[in-house]
Structure formats: structure tokens, C-alpha cells
N, C-alpha and C positions, 0 to 999 in steps of 0.2 A: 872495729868493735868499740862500740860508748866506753866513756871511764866511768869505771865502777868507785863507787864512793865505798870504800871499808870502814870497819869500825875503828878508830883508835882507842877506847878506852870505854866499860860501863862502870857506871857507877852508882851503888846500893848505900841509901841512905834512911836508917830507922827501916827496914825492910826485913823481915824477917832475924836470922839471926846476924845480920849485917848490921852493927851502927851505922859505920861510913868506914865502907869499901870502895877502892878503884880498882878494876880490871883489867889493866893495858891487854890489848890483842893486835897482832901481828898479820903481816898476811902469809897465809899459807895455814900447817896445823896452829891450833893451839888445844895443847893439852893437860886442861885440868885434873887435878887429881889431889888426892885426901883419903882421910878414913871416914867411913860413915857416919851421919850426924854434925858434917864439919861444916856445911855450908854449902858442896862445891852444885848440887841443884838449886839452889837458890841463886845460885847467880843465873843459872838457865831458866830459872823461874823471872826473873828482872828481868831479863832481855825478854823475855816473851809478853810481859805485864806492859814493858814498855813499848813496844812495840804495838799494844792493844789486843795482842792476840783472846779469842774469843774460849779458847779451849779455858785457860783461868780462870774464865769470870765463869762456867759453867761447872768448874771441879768446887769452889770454894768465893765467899766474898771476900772481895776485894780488901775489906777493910780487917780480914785477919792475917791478913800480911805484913801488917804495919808491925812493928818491932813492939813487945809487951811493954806497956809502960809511958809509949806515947802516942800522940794523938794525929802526926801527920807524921807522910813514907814519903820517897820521891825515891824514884826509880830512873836514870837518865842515861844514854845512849850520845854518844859524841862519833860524829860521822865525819871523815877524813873532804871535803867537800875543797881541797888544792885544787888549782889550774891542773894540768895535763895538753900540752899542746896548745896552750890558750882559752883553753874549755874546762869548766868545770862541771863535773856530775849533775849538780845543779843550778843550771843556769842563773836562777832566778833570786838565788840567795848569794848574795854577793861576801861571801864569807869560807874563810879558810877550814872552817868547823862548823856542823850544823848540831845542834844540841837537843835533843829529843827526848823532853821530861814527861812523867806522868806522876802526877800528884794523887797521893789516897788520904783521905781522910777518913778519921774515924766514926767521923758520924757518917759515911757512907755517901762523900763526894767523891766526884774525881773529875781529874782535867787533864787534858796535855797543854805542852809548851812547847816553842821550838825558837831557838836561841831568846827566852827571855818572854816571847809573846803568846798570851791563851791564842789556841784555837781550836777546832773542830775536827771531832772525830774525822769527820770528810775532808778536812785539809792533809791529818795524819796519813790516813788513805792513801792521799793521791801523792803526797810524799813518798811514799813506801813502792807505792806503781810503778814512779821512775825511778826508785834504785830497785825493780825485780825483786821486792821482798814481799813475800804473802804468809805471815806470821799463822796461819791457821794451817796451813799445808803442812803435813806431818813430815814431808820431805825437808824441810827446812830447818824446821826446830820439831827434833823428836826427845819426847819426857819420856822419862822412864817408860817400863811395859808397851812403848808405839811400834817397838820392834817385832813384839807379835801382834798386835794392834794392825800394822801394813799383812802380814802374812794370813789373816784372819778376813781382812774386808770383803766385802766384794769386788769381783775382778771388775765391773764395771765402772766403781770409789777408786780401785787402784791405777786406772787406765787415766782416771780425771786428774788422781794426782799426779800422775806421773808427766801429763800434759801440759798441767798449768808451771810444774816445775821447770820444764825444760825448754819452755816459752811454745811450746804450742796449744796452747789455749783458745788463741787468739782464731786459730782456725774451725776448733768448736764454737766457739763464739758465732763465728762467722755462719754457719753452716745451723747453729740457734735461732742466729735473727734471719737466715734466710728462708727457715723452715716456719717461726715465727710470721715473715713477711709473708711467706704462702701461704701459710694460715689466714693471715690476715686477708692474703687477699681473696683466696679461694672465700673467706667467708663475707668478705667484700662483693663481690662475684655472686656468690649464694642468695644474698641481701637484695643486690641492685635487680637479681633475677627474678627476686619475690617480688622487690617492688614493680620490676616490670610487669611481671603475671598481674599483680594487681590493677598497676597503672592500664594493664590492654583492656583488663573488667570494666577500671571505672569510664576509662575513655569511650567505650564500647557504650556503654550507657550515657557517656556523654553527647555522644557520639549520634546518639539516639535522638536526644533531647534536641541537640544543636539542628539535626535534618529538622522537628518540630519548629525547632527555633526560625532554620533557613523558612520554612514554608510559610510559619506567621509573617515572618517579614516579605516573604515574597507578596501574601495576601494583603499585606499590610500597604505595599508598593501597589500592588493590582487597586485595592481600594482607595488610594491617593489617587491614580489615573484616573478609577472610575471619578469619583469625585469632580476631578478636575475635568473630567468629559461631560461630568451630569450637568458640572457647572453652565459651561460653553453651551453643550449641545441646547440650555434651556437660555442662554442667550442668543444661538444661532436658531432657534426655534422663534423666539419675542423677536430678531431681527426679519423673520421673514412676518410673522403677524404684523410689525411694524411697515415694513416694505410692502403687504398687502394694503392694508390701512392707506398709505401712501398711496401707493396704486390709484385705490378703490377714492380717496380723495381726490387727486389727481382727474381720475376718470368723472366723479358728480361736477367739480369745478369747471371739467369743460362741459359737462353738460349742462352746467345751471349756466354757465357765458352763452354757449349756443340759445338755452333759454329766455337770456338775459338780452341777444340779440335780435331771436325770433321776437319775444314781447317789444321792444323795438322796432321792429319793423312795422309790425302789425298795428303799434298804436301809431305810428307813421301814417299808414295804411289807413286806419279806422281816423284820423283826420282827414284822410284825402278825402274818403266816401262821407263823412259830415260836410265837405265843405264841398260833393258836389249833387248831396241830397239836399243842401240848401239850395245849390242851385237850380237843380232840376226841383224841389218847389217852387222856387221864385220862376221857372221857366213855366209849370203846371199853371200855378198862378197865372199867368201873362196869358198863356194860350188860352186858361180859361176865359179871362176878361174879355180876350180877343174875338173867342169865337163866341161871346154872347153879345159882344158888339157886331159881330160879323150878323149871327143869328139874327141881331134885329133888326141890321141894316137890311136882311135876306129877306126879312118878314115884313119890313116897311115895302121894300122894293113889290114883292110878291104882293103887300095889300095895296099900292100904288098900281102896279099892274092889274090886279083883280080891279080896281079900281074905274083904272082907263078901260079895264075893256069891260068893264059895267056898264061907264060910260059912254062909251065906245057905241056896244052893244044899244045900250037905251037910245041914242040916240040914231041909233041906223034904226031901233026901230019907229022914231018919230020920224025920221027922212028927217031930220032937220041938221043933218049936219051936212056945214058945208065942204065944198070940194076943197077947198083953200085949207077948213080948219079939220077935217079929216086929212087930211096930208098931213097936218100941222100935228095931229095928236095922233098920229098914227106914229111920226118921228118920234115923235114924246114917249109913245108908247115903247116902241123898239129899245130907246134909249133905255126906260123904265125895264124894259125884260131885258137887256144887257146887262143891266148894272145890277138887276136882281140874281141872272146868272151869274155874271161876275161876285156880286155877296157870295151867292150858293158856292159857288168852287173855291172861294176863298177861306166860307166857314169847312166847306168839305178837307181843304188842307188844314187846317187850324184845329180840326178834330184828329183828324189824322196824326198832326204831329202831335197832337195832346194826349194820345193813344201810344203815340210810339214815347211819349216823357212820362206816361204814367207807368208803361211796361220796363222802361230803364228806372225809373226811380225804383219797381218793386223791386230789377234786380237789384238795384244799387243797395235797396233799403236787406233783403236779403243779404248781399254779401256783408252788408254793413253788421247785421246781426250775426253772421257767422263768423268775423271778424271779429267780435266784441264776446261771441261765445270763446271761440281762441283765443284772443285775449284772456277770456277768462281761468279758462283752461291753464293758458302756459303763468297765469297768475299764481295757481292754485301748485301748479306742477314745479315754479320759481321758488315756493315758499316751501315746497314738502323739500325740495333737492336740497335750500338752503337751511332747512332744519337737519336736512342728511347729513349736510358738507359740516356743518354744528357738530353735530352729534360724534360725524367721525373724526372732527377733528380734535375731539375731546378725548376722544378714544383713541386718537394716534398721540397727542400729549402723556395719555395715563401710560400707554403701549410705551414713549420712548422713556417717560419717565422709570419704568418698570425694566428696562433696559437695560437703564443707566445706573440702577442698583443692582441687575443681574450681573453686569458687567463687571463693577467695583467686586461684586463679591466672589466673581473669578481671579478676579486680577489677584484678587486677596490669597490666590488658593495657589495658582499658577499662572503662565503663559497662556498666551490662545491656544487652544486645540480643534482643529476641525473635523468636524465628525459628522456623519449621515444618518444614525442612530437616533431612533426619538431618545428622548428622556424617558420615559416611562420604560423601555427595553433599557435605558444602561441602570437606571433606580432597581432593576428586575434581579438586573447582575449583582447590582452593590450588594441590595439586600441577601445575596446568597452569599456571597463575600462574607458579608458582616457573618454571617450564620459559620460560616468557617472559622475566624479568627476567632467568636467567641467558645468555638471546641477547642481552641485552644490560649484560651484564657490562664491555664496553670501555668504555663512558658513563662518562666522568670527571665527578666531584661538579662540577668547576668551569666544566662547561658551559653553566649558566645565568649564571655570572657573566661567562664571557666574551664570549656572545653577548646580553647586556646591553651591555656595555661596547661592545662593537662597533655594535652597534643605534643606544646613546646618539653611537658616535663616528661613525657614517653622519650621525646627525641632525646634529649639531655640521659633520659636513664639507658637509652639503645649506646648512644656514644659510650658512655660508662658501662657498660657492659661489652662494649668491645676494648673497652680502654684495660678493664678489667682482665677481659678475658687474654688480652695483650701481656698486663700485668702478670697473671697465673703463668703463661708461657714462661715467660722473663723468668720469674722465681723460681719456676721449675729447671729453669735450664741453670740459673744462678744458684739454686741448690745443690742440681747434680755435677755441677761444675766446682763450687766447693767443698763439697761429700768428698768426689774425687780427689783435689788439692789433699784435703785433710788426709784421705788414705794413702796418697805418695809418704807424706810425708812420718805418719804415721809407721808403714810399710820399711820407711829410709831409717826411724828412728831403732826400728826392732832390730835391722838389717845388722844395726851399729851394737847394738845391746846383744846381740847373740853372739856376738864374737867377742866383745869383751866379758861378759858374764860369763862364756865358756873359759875363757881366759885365766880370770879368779880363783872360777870353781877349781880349776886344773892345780892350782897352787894347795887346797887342801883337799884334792885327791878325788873330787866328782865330777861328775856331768851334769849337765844338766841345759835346758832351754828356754825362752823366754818367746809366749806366744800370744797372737793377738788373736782373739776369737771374735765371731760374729758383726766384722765391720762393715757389713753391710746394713747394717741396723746399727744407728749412734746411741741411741737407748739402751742398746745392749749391749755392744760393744765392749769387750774388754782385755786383760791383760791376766795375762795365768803363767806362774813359773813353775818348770819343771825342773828336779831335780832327781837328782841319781847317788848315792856314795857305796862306795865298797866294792864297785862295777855292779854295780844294781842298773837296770836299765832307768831314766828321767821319768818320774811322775810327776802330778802334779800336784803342788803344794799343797796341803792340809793338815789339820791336827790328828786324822786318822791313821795316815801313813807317814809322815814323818816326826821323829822326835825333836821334844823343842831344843836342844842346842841341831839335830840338823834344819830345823826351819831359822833358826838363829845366823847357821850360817850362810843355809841359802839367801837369807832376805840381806844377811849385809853384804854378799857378795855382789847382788844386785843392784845395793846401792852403790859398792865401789866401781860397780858397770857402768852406774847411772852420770858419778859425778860432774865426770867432766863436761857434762851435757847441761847441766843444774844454772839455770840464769843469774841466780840469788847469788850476791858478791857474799855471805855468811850463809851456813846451814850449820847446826847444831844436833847432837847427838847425845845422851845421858842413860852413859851405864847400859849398854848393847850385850855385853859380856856373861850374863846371868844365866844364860845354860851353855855354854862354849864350854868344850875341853881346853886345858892350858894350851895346845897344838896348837887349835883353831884357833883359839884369842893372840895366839903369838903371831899368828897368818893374817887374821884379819886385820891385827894393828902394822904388820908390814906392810901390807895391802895399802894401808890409808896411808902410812907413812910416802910410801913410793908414789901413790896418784897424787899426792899434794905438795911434794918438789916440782917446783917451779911455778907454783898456782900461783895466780896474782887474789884470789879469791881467800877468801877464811872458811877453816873447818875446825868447829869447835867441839870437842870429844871430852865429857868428862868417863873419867873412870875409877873406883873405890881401889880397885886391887893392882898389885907390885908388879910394874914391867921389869920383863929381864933385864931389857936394854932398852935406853931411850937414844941410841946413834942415828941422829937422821932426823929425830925430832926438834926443831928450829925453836921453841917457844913453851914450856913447862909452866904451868901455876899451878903454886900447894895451896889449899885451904885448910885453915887447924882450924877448932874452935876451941879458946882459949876465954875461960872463965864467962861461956856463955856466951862469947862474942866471935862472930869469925873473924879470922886474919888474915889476909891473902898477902903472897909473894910469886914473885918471879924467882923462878929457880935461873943462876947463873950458869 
């Protein structure tokens, strides 16, 4: 068990009817006592101002506590903070004493101090935490009238107090923030599950858009190929017009060379037949000369012969020719018709051949002329092929030129594609293409990113909703896992409180019982005593059925049930006794006597009226008030 830090001494300064009072307190009882009006609630009123307790500042202001006549109280608390085994209460305050002021001013400040230094309410606090003092707890410090104040609450107020006093608080607590945490997360849970329901909406519609989206882009893909095919195909289209053109050049070139060598030959040709129509004139010629020389030699001869045989003739018929010169001219003769013959068959060949040179030359002159018409011809035929071979080759230059920009502005687009498709069929496609993407022209660019992002943020809200729903489990199970705790414990405390509370009650002659109701439910949950006197069977506590000194003694027997359970190293008491029979008040204060030998704890009891006996009681303080001022002593 921690060392409890106890009070050594309070001290009331300018505080009500206090100038400057000290307190000494002991451990174990201490018990104040006086006649009314003397002061001895005003010191139970210090400790509790001092302390901060909240019930003060809501009965009265602060600043009508200060003593009449001045304008600053101090109200201080000096706490026992010794080693013990090496350890002191307060680790942290490296001091034998810790001193716990609160200052009132009259004009309505106030502050604490703790050895000497301001600080904050929340430092007092958490002061007060680790020594187990919770200054509002009626269990701790009860002011007058709390006596029926506890027997009056609700059992539900009573159970709370009863909890935080005996240090299980900490277990509602627990079973708060776990029910909190389930809250939280069921509505965490509830949240993430809206947002999902929304997130499936929007996504669904995103969802929607993005198919739009995939298809524009798909179309959009389709329409770059086609592009990139219209391109090619109308360069693979100019390649084969090109490759025709070639061709079809190709093909005139060899035909105008073949032309170029038929005219070649033929004017070759049309030289030979000039130069043997020259000859065959110059042959025509000659024969002619020939045979008109032949002719007149034919015709000299023939008039020579006619001649001689005129001659001839005249003279055979003169008889005058002689034998001698008739022989003589008869040879002459002979010779004369020889050589006439001989002329005749010579002009007869000389005709002949000038017949056969006049029918070669017509052919010659003939083929000469068709020779010269062919010529002409493949002249005419030379000049159309090579205005062809011109023409086309103008038009295979414009063709590759037209190429070489079709080309470049594939290149510009894409890679080569090869394709069998006119252009006009893929231009057919594009154009319905185009018609497609522009129905879907609303498609904003950023529709794949939003329906990523939504997609990702469904996936993100599906995990957190399992994460969630993980969670809910957890808290449910850490709930009913604490609920349980809490009800052992709760169950072990009453277990403990029934037998001493009967214990008590036995010493002034009742029964009575201490119950927990409705622990299944924390909210309602609570604590109800029952009691019994006179051999009355135990009811339960109220202003209906029991009279206020039996509710007086049932609730302090319950406290004296309670004590030794009590965490608070001080609890205080003032003036319990106010509807008690002498019997009971002499029971009850036996009662406290006896549970508080040996307590290492302080219990501070003031009381106005005359104990029989104070044997047993370790520590007395009188209060007088003397001339308006109270007086405190320690009775010897």
C-alpha cells in the first residue's frame, strides 16, 4: 500500500471567525469539539475552501469568509510529505511538508499556493489525485445536514459516491470511456458506412462517366490509328501511283530506245537505198546511152545493110556486078548483117537490162519511199513517246515529290503502317470515329482521375469499415469485459459491506442490509440500504418509513461499514448527531472510536454536545470563541 501523506496541522488565517488558528491533527480520530458558535465548522469549512472543494463556492462567496474587518483570508493545509521506506507520498516535491494555501480576497480573487508557489487550480487537482482526496465527495468531508443529504440521494449519486471513495471509480471510468469508445466507434462505423453508401453512389456514377471516358479514349486510340493508317495507306497508295508512273516510264523509255533504234536503222537503211538509187540512175543512165548508141550502131548497120543490098540488089539488076566484087560485097554484106545483128542483140540486152534497172530502181525508189514514210512515222512516234516520257516524268517527280511530303507527314504522326485499305474506306471510318468522340465531347479529362481517387477512396472507406467494424467488436467485447470487472468488484465490495454494516447495525439493536440494484445497467445502477430496528423486518431507506434519527443511524452505520474501505488518508464529519438518541450517539461514537485504533488514516468528527467518555479517544480539540475570536486547543 502507497504512503499516505496525512495532515499535520491546518491553519485559518483572517477566516471567518478564526484570526490565526492552527490545528494540529493526528493520525487516527481527531475530535473537535465546542459549544455552538465557537468556530469548531469553520475549521471544517478551511479544510474544505482549502482544499477547493466546489460545494463552498456554491453555498456562499468566497470573499464572505474572510474575517470582518479585513481584506485578505489564507486558508492552509500542511501535508506530512516524510520519506517512508525511501519514498515519499510525493515523489516530486522534494520536501518534508507540502503546504497548500488558498488565498481570498476581498475584492473577489482567489488563488492557491503550494509551498510558497501560485498555481493552478489543475495543478491543486492533480495534487489531491495522488493523495486520494476528492474534496466534493460527501464521503469525505461531510458539512453539517450531508448526513441526511447521503440517506435522501439517489441511489444511483450514492453508488457513485460510494465508488469514487473507495477507489473504484476507476472502473466506471473505465467502462465510461469504453462505452464512450463504442460510441465513438459505432458512430465512427455509422459515418464511414454513410460515407460508403455515398462513396458506391458517387463512384457508380463515376463509374459511369469513366466507361464514357474508357470509350472516348478508346475512340480516341482508334482515331490515332486510323490517322496513322490514312496517313501510310495515302503514302502506300502515291507509292504504288509512283511505282506505276515508273513502270509506265520505264516501259515509254524502252519504247522510245527501240524507236530510237528502229529510226536508226532505217535512216541507215534510207542511206543505203540513196546511195543505190543513185546508182541504179547512174546505171539507167549508162544503159540508156548505151543502148542508144547500140540503137544507132543497129540502125547504121541495118541502113548499111539496106544499103548493100540496094546496092547489091541495083546492081544484079544492071548485071554489072562482078564475080570478084559480088563476092567482095557479098562478104561486106554478111559482115554488115552481122554486126547489124550483133548491134540488134546487144541493144536487145541493153534494153533488157535497162528494164530490169528501171524495175529495181522503182522498187528501190519505192522501198525508198516507205522507208522515208517509216522514218517518218517512227519520227513522229519518237517525238509523241518523248513528250510521253516528259510529261511522265514530270509527273513521277510531282508523284515522288508528293510522296516525300506524304511520307514526312506520317512520319510526323507515327511509324509505318501497312495496310490494304484505300484511304477513302479508312477516311470513311475516321469520319465516324470523329462522330463518336464528338458525342462525347462533355467527358472531362479529369474523369479518370476522379474516379480513381474515388475508387482508391471506396477502398480506403471498405478497410475502415472493416477496421471499424473490428473496432465495434473490440469495444464491445472491452465493454462487457469491463462492465463485468466493474460488477466483481462491485459484487466483492457489497459482499464486504453486508457483513460489516450488519455488524454495526447489531451494536444498536437493528438489521438491516446493503444492496445493489440494477447492475446491469451503469446508468442506473445503484446502492439502497435497508434497514430494520426493534425487530422490524429491513426496509429500505427513506424519509417515509424511517424516522430521522433511524435514518441517522442507519447512514452512519454504513459509514462506519464503509471506513476502512475509504482511500482518502482524511475524511471529515460535522455534527452527525442531530437526531440520535443519547444510546445511539454513545454507539455511534464507540463505533468510530473502535474502527479508528490502529488507522494509519485521519477521521475528523466535530461534535457541539458532552461525551460521556472520551477513553479511546487519542486526540481532542476544544474551540471557544473568546471575545469574537476563536481559540483552539489540544486537550491533554
Amino acid at each position: 500500500m502507497p504512503t499516505r501523506a496525512l495532515v499535520r496541522e491546518i491553519i485559518l488565517e483572517n477566516f471567518m471567525s478564526h484570526e490565526y488558528s492552527r490545528v494540529p491533527l493526528s493520525p487516527g480520530l481527531n475530535l473537535i469539539c465546542g459549544p455552538n458558535g465557537a468556530g469548531k465548522s469553520s475549521i471544517l469549512l478551511g479544510l474544505a475552501v482549502a482544499l477547493g472543494q466546489t460545494y463552498t463556492e456554491r453555498s456562499r462567496k468566497l470573499s464572505d469568509l474572510i474575517r470582518r474587518g479585513k481584506d485578505l483570508g489564507r486558508v492552509s493545509i500542511v501535508f506530512d510529505n516524510s520519506a517512508n521506506d525511501g519514498k515519499r507520498p510525493i515523489p516530486s516535491i522534494n520536501s518534508d511538508t507540502i503546504v497548500l494555501s488558498r488565498y481570498l480576497n476581498r475584492d473577489g480573487t482567489y488563488w492557491h499556493e503550494i509551498n510558497g508557489r501560485t498555481v493552478s487550480k489543475g495543478e491543486v487537482l492533480r495534487l489531491l489525485r495522488r493523495l486520494s482526496i476528492n474534496p466534493d465527495n460527501m464521503l469525505i468531508i461531510m458539512h453539517q445536514n450531508m448526513v441526511d443529504l447521503f440517506g435522501a440521494i439517489d441511489p444511483t449519486e450514492r453508488l457513485t459516491l460510494v465508488e469514487e471513495a473507495v477507489g473504484l471509480r476507476e472502473y466506471r471510468e473505465r467502462i465510461l470511456e469504453a462505452r464512450e469508445k463504442l460510441s465513438h466507434t459505432l458512430s465512427e462505423e455509422e459515418s464511414t458506412r454513410n460515407l460508403l453508401e455515398k462513396a458506391h453512389e458517387t463512384l457508380r456514377y463515376w463509374e459511369g462517366e469513366y466507361q464514357r471516358f474508357r470509350k472516348k479514349q478508346e475512340l480516341l486510340e482508334t482515331k490515332n490509328k486510323l490517322e496513322l493508317e490514312y496517313a501510310w495507306a495515302k503514302c502506300i497508295r502515291q507509292e504504288e501511283a509512283v511505282e506505276i508512273l515508273r513502270s509506265k516510264l520505264d516501259r515509254l523509255n524502252g519504247e522510245l530506245g527501240e524507236v530510237v533504234r528502229e529510226l536508226s536503222e532505217n535512216s541507215k537503211k534510207e542511206k543505203e537505198l540513196e546511195g543505190r538509187l543513185r546508182e541504179l540512175e547512174f546505171e539507167l543512165d549508162s544503159a540508156y546511152q548505151r543502148l542508144i548508141e547500140q540503137e544507132r550502131i543497129q540502125a547504121e548497120s541495118e541502113a548499111r545493110v539496106k544499103l548493100m543490098e540496094w546496092i547489091r540488089s541495083s546492081l544484079r539488076s544492071v548485071g554489072a556486078e562482078p564475080a570478084e566484087m559480088v563476092k567482095s560485097f557479098s562478104a561486106e554484106l554478111e559482115r554488115a548483117r552481122s554486126s547489124s545483128v550483133e548491134a540488134g542483140t546487144h541493144a536487145k540486152e541493153t534494153r533488157s537490162k535497162l528494164i530490169r534497172i528501171k524495175e529495181e530502181n522503182e522498187q528501190v525508189h519505192e522501198i525508198y519511199i516507205s522507208s522515208r514514210v517509216r522514218g517518218a512515222v517512227l519520227g513522229l512516234r519518237r517525238e509523241l513517246l518523248e513528250r510521253d516520257v516528259s510529261a511522265v516524268r514530270s509527273e513521277l517527280r510531282r508523284a515522288r515529290r508528293e510522296l516525300e511530303q506524304l511520307e514526312n507527314e506520317a512520319k510526323r504522326i507515327g511509324p509505318r503502317v501497312e495496310t490494304e485499305r484505300k484511304p477513302q474506306e479508312i477516311l470513311d471510318e475516321l469520319k465516324f470515329t470523329n462522330m463518336q468522340i464528338a458525342n462525347l465531347a462533355d467527358v472531362s479529362p479529369d474523369v479518370e482521375r476522379m474516379y480513381l481517387n474515388y475508387r482508391s477512396t471506396l477502398k480506403e472507406l471498405e478497410t475502415k469499415a472493416e477496421v471499424a467494424a473490428a473496432n465495434r467488436r473490440r469495444a464491445l467485447e472491452e465493454l462487457e469485459l469491463r462492465k463485468q470487472r466493474w460488477v466483481d468488484e462491485i459484487n466483492g465490495l457489497f459482499r464486504e459491506l453486508k457483513k460489516k454494516y450488519a455488524e454495526v447495525l447489531e451494536k444498536v439493536h437493528a438489521v438491516g442490509d446493503v444492496r445493489a440494484v440494477n447492475l446491469q445497467d451503469i446508468d442506473e445502477a445503484g446502492l439502497e440500504l435497508l434497514v430494520g430496528f426493534k425487530g422490524a423486518a429491513p426496509q429500505v431507506l427513506d424519509a417515509y418509513t424511517q424516522s430521522g434519527g433511524e435514518r441517522t443511524t442507519a447512514i452512519m452505520c454504513f459509514l462506519l461499514a464503509l471506513q476502512q474501505r475509504i482511500q482518502s488518508p482524511i475524511r471529515a464529519i460535522d455534527e452527525f448527531e442531530a437526531h440520535l438518541d443519547p444510546r445511539n450517539r454513545e454507539a455511534i461514537f464507540s463505533g468510530i472510536i473502535d474502527f479508528m485504533k490502529g488507522e494509519k488514516t485521519q477521521c475528523i468528527v466535530i461534535t457541539p454536545g458532552q461525551l460521556v467518555s472520551l477513553e479511546g479517544v487519542p486526540h481532542v480539540i476544544t474551540v471557544q470563541n473568546l471575545a469574537g475570536s476563536s481559540r483552539v486547543k489540544v486537550a491533554v
